[in-house]
C-alpha positions as CSV (number, residue, x, y, z in Angstrom):
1,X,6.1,18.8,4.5
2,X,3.4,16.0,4.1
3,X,3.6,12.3,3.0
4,X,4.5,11.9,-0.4
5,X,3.0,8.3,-2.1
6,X,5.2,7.5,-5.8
7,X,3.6,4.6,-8.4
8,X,4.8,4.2,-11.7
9,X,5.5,2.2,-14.3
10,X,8.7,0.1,-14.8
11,X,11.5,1.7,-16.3
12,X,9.9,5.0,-15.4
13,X,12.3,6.1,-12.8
14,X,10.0,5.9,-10.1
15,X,12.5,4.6,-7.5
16,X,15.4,7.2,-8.4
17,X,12.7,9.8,-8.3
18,X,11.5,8.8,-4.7
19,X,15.4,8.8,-3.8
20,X,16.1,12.1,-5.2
21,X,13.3,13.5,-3.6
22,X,14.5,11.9,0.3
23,X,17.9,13.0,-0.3
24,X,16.9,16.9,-1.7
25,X,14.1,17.2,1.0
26,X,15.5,15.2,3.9
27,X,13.0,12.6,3.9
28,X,12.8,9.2,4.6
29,X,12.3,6.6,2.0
30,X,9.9,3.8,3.0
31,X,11.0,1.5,-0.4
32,X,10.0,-2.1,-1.2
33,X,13.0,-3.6,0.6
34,X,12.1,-1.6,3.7
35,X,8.6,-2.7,3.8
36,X,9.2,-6.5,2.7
37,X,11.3,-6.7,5.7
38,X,9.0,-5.0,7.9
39,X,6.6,-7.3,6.8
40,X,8.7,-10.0,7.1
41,X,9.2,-9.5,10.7
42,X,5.6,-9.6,11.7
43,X,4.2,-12.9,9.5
44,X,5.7,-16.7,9.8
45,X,6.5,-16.4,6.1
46,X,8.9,-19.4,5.1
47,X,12.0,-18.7,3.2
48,X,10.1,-19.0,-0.5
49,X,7.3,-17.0,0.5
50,X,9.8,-14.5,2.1
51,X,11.8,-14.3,-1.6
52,X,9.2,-14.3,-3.7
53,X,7.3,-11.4,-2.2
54,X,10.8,-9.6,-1.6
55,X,11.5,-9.6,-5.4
56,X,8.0,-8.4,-6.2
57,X,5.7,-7.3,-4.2
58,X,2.9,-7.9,-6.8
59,X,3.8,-12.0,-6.2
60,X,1.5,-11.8,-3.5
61,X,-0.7,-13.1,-5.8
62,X,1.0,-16.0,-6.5
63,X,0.3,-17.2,-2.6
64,X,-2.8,-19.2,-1.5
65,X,-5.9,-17.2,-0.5
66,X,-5.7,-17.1,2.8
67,X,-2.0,-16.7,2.8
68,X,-2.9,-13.6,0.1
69,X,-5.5,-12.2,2.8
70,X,-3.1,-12.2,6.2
71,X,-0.1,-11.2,3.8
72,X,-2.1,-8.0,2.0
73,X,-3.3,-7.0,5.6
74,X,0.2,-6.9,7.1
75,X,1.1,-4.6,4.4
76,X,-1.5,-2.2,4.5
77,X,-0.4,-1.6,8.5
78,X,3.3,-1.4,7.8
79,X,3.0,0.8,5.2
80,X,-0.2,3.0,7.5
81,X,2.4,3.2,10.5
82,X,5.0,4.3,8.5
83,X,3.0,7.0,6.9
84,X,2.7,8.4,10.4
85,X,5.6,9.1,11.2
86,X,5.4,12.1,8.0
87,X,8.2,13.3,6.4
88,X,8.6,10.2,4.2
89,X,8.4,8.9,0.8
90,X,6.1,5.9,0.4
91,X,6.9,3.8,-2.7
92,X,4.3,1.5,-4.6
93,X,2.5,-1.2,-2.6
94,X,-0.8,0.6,-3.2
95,X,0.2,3.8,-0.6
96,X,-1.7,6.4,-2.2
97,X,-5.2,4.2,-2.3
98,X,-4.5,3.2,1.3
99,X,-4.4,7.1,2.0
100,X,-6.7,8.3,0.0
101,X,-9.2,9.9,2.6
102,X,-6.3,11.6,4.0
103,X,-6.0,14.8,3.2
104,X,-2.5,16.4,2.5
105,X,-0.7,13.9,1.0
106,X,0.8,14.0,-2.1
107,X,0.2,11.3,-4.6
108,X,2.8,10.9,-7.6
109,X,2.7,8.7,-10.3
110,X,5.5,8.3,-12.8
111,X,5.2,7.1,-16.7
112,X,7.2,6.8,-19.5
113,X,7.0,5.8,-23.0
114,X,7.2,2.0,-23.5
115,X,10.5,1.9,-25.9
116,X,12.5,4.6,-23.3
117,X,11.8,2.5,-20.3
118,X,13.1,-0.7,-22.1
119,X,16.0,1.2,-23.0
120,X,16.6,2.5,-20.1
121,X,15.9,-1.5,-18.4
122,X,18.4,-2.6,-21.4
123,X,21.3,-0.7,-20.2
124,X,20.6,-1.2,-16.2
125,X,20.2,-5.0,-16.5
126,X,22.2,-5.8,-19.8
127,X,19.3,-6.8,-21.3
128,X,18.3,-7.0,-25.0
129,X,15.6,-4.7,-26.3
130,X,13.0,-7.2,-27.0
131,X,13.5,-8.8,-23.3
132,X,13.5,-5.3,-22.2
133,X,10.0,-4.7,-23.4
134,X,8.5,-7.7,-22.0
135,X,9.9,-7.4,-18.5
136,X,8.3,-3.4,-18.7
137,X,5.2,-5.0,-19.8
138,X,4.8,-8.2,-17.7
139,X,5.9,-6.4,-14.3
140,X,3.3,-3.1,-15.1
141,X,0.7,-6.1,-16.2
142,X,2.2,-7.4,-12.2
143,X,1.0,-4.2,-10.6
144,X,-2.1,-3.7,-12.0
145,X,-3.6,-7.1,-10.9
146,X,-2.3,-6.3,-8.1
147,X,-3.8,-3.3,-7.3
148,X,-6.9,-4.3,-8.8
149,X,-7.2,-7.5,-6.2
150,X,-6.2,-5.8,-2.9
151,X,-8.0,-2.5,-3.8
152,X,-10.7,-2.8,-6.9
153,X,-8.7,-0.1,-8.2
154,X,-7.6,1.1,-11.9
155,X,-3.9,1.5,-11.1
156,X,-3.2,3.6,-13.8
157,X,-6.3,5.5,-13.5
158,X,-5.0,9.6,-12.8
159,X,-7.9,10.3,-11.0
160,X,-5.9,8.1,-8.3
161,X,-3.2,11.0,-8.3
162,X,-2.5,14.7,-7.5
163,X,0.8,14.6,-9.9
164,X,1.7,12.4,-13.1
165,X,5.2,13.2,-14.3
166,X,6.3,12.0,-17.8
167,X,9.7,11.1,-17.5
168,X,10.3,10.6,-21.4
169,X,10.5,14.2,-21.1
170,X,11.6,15.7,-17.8
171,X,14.9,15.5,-16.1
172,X,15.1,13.9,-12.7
173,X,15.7,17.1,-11.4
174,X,13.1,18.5,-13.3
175,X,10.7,16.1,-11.7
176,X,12.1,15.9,-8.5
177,X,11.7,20.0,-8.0
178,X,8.1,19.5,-9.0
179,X,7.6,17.4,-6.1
180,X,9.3,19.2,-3.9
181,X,7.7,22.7,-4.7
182,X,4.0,21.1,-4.9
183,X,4.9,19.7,-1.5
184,X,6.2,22.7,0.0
185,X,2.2,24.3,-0.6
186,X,0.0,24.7,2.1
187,X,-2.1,22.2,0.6
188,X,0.3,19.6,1.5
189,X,0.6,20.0,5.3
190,X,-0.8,17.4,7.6
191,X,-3.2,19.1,9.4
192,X,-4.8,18.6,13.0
193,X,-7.8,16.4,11.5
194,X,-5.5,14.6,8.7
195,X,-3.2,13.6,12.0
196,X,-6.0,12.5,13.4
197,X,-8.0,10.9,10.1
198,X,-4.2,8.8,9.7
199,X,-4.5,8.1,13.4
200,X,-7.4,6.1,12.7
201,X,-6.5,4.5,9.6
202,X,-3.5,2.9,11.1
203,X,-5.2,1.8,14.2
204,X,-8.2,0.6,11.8
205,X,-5.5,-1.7,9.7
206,X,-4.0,-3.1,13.1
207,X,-7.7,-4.4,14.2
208,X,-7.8,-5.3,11.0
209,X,-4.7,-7.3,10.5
210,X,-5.6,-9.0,13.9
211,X,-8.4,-10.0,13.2
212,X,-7.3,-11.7,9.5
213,X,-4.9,-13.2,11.4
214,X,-6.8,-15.2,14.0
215,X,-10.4,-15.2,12.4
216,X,-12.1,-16.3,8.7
217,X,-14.3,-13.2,8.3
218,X,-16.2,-12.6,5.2
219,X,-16.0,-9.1,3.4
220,X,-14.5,-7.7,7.0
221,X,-14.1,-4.3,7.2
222,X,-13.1,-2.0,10.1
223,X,-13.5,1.7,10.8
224,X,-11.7,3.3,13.1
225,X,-13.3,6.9,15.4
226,X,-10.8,7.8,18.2
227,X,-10.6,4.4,20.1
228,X,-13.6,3.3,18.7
229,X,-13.2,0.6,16.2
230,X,-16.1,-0.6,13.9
231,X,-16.7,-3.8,12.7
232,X,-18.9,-5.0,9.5
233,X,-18.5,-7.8,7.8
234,X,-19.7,-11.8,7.8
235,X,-19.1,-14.5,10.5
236,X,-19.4,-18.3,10.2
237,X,-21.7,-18.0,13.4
238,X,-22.1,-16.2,16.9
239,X,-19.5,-17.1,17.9
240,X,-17.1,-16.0,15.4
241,X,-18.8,-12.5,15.9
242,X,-17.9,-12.8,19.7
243,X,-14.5,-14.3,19.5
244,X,-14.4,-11.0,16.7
245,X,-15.4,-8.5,19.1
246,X,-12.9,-9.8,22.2
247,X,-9.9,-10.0,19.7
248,X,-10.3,-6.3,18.2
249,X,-10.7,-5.3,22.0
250,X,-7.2,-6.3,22.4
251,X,-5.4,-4.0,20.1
252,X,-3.7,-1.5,21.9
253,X,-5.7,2.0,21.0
254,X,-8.9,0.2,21.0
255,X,-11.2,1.6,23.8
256,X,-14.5,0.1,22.7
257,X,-15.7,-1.9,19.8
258,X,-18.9,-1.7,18.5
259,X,-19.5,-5.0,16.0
260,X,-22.6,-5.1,13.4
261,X,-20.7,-8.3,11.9
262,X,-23.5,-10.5,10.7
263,X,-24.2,-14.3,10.9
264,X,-24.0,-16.0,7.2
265,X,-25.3,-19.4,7.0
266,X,-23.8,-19.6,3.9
267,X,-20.3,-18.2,5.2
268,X,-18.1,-21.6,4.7
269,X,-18.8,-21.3,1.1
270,X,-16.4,-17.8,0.9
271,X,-13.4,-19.8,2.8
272,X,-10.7,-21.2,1.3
């Protein structure tokens, strides 16, 4: 069974789906709660940061930019080392663009009409029809900016998916037996390399985290090749690209780094 990723829009079942799925196949769950708290135990977050990304996650845009940066970059790990453990459902929070490159993992979206998923938010939050509507279409509106900030990404682009399910017109067994049966394929097995392609990508987000942490980089990015971490990105000055290099060596995993982070005079100007 591989790693299954489920995004979808509000009111589209995408959270009963990802439980029907865990509870049918066995699988863990990796839900927003789960991953807020995660989160939440690795970054000094005070208590209105901690609720307003816990009630959604998209809110992250509501923090400053540097809080924004450390915040997205915690994330991204959490949700990376979870995906390794396989055998779980991933929900939201960008998981199938942060796996993208790894091959056997099943991305699902979810959609529904706009008038059944305010009915269907009507009756689970005693909410009138026309308040209904908004909260579908302010929380999608939510997602996609999110989505579009942390990853440059269309979220509701298919070509981001293997599987798009319109749940205006199957069951949730229906759908969740789709899942399940395209997940059972071949296809859909972790291999050797996509073991080792996720090892990367979770030790890559760890440098990476570290480094956002600690350091003001510029357009950082970090590859990842066995123990071999890559850096590229913009420093303030040498010495920023040392104190770069000497903090990613420090990440357990990480058996050599090789920097081509570059000197910008004009660096300060892409701080906050």
């Amino acid at each position: 069974m591989s790693i299954i990723t489920i995004s979808g829009e509000m009111g589209s079942l995408r959270d009963e789906l990802a439980e029907d799925i865990c509870r049918r196949g066995g699988l863990e769950c990796v839900d927003r709660r789960t991953l807020m708290e995660a989160v939440a135990g690795l970054v000094d977050m005070s208590r209105d940061e901690h609720q307003l990304l816990a009630e959604q996650g998209p809110a992250l845009l509501d923090l400053n930019h540097r809080r924004r940066r450390v915040f997205a970059a915690f994330l991204e790990s959490v949700v990376l080392q979870y995906a390794q453990r396989a055998r779980a459902v991933l929900v939201g929070r960008g998981a199938n663009l942060l796996l993208r490159d790894v091959p056997g993992v099943l991305r699902v979206r979810t959609v529904s009409p706009l008038e059944i998923r305010a009915q269907r938010l009507a009756r689970q939050e005693g909410l009138g029809m026309d308040r209904a509507r908004q909260l579908a279409t302010v929380v999608d509106q939510q997602r996609r900016a999110y989505i579009a900030h942390v990853f440059g990404a269309d979220w509701s682009s298919p070509l981001s998916y293997d599987l798009v399910l319109n749940m205006g017109r199957l069951s949730l067994e229906q759908a969740s037996t789709t899942v399940l049966d395209l997940a059972a394929h071949a296809e859909f097995d972790l291999s050797a390399e996509s073991r080792r392609l996720l090892a990367d990508t979770v030790l890559a987000s760890r440098v990476r985290r570290e480094l956002v942490a600690d350091m003001d980089l510029h357009a950082l990015e970090v590859h990842c090749d066995g123990g071999v971490a890559v850096l590229t990105g913009y420093a303030a000055d040498q010495q920023g690209v040392n104190q770069a290099k000497e903090l990613a060596a420090t990440v357990d995993g990480v058996s050599r780094v090789e920097s081509r982070l570059e000197v910008s005079p004009t660096m300060s100007k892409f701080l906050p």
